[in-house]
N, C-alpha and C positions, 0 to 999 in steps of 0.2 A: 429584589431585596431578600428574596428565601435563597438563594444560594451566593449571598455576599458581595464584595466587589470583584472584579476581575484578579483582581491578583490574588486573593483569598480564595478562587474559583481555579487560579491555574494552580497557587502551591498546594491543592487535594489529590493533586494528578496521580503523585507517586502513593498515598496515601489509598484511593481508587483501587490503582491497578494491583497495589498488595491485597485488600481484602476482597479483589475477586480470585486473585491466586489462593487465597485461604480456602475460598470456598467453593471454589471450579478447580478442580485438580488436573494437574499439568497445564495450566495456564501458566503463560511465560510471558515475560515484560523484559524490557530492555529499556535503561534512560540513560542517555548521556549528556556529557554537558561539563565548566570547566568551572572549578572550583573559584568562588568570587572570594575576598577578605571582605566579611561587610563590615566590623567593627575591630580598628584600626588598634585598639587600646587593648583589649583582650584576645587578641589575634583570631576570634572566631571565625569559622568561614562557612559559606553555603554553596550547594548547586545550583547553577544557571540551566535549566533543561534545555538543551538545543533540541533532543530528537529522541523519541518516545516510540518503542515497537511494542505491540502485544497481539498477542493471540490466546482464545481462547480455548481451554484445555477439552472441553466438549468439540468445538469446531475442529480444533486438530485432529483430534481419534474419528468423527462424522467422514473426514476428508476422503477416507478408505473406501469408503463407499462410492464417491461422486466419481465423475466422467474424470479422467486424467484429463480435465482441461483447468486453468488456470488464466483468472482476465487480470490485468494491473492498469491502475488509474491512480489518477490524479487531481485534488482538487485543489482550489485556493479557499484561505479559510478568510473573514473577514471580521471586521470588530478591530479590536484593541491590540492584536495577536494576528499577524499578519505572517502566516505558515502556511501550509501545506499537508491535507492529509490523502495518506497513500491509502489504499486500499486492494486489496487481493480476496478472489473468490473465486468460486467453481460452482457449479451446477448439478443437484441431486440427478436422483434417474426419473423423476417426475419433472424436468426439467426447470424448476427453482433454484433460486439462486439461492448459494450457499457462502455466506460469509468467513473467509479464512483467515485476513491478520490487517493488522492497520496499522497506520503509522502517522505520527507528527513531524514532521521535517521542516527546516529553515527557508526550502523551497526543492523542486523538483529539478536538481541538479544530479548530475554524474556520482559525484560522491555521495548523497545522501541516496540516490537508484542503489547505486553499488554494497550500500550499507543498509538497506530494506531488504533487496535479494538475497545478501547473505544469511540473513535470520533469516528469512522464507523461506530458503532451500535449506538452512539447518534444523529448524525447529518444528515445521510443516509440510511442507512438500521435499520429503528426502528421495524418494522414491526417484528413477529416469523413467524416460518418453513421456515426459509431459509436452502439452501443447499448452505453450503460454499467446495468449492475446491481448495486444498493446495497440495503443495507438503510436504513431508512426512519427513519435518525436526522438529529436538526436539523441536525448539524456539517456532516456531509455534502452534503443540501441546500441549506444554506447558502453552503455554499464552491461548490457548484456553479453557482450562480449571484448571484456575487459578479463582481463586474467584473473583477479578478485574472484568474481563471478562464475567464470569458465563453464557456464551451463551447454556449450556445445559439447564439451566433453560426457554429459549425460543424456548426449542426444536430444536434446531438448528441441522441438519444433515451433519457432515465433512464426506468427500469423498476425495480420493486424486486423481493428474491429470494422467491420463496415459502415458503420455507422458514423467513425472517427473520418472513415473516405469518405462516405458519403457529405459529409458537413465540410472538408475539403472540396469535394465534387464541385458543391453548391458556392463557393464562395469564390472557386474560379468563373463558373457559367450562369451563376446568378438563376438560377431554373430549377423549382421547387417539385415540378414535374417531371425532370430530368433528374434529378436527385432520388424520387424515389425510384424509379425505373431502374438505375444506378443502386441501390438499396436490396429491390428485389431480385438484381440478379446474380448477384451476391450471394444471396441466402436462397438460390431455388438449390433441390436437392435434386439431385439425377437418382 
C-alpha cells in the first residue's frame, strides 16, 4: 500500500530515473517504447515503456578504476510485469563487485542484447580490451557479434562464467560433486 498499485509503481519509473539524474551527475537513462492514443476524443497520447537502460553517474566515472572485466546477466522478473532485467558489472581491485548499468527489457532477445550493449559500450564502458563474461546463451552471442555491436572490432575478449557451465555440467551428469570439481578447475590460477 506505501508505494501504490502496480501500475502507479511502474508510471514512477521515468519519474525515478529523472531525479536520480538530478542528483547523481552523469547518470544516464534511456526509455523507449511506442506512443499509445489513450483518449480517443482529445487525441492525447502516452508512452508504453518497452525497455528502460540506466546507469549511474557515480558507477560510470568508479568504472576507471576496476579490473577491465565486465560480466552481463540476465534475469526474469516476476509479479504483474513479466520482463527481464539486464545487468552489467565489474569488479573493484578489492575484488567486489561493482555495479555498472541495468536494464528492463521485454525479454532477453537479440535485439533487446543488441540494444543494452549499445548504451553499455556508449555511455560506460567506451574504453577497448575489455573482457566481457556471459553465460553461453545464443541471444547474447549473437548480439555480440552482430554488426550493431561490433565489439570484436575493439578487441573485446568473451569468456563465459563458470559457474553458468558449471549448472550446465550438472544438469547433463546430474553430480553435485562433479559439478564442483568442474567449478574448481575452472577458477584454479596457475
Amino acid at each position: 500500500m506505501e508505494y501504490g498499485d502496480w501500475d502507479q509503481s511502474y508510471n514512477e519509473v521515468p519519474r525515478w530515473l529523472q531525479a536520480s539524474q538530478q542528483t547523481n551527475p552523469r547518470t544516464i537513462f534511456q526509455l523507449s517504447g511506442p506512443p499509445v492514443n489513450v483518449d480517443a476524443e482529445d487525441g492525447t497520447s502516452t508512452y508504453i515503456m518497452e525497455r528502460c537502460f540506466w546507469a549511474f553517474g557515480p558507477c560510470i566515472e568508479g568504472f576507471k578504476y576496476c579490473k577491465p572485466v565486465v560480466q552481463v546477466d540476465g534475469t526474469f522478473l516476476t509479479g504483474r510485469y513479466h520482463a527481464t532485467l539486464l545487468t552489467a558489472i565489474a569488479q573493484d581491485g578489492n575484488r567486489n563487485i561493482f555495479p555498472l548499468a541495468f536494464a528492463i527489457v521485454e525479454g532477453e532477445t537479440k535485439e533487446t542484447l543488441i540494444w543494452f550493449f549499445q548504451l553499455l559500450r556508449e555511455h560506460v564502458t567506451p574504453q577497448p580490451n575489455l573482457c566481457l563474461i556471459t553465460d553461453k546463451g545464443k541471444g547474447i552471442l549473437s548480439a555480440l557479434r552482430s554488426e550493431e555491436v561490433d565489439w570484436e572490432s575493439d578487441n573485446l575478449h568473451p569468456i563465459y562464467c563458470i559457474c553458468h557451465l558449471g549448472s550446465n555440467f550438472n544438469n547433463r551428469f546430474k553430480n553435485d560433486d562433479l559439478k564442483k570439481q568442474f567449478i574448481n578447475l575452472g577458477t584454479t590460477f596457475s
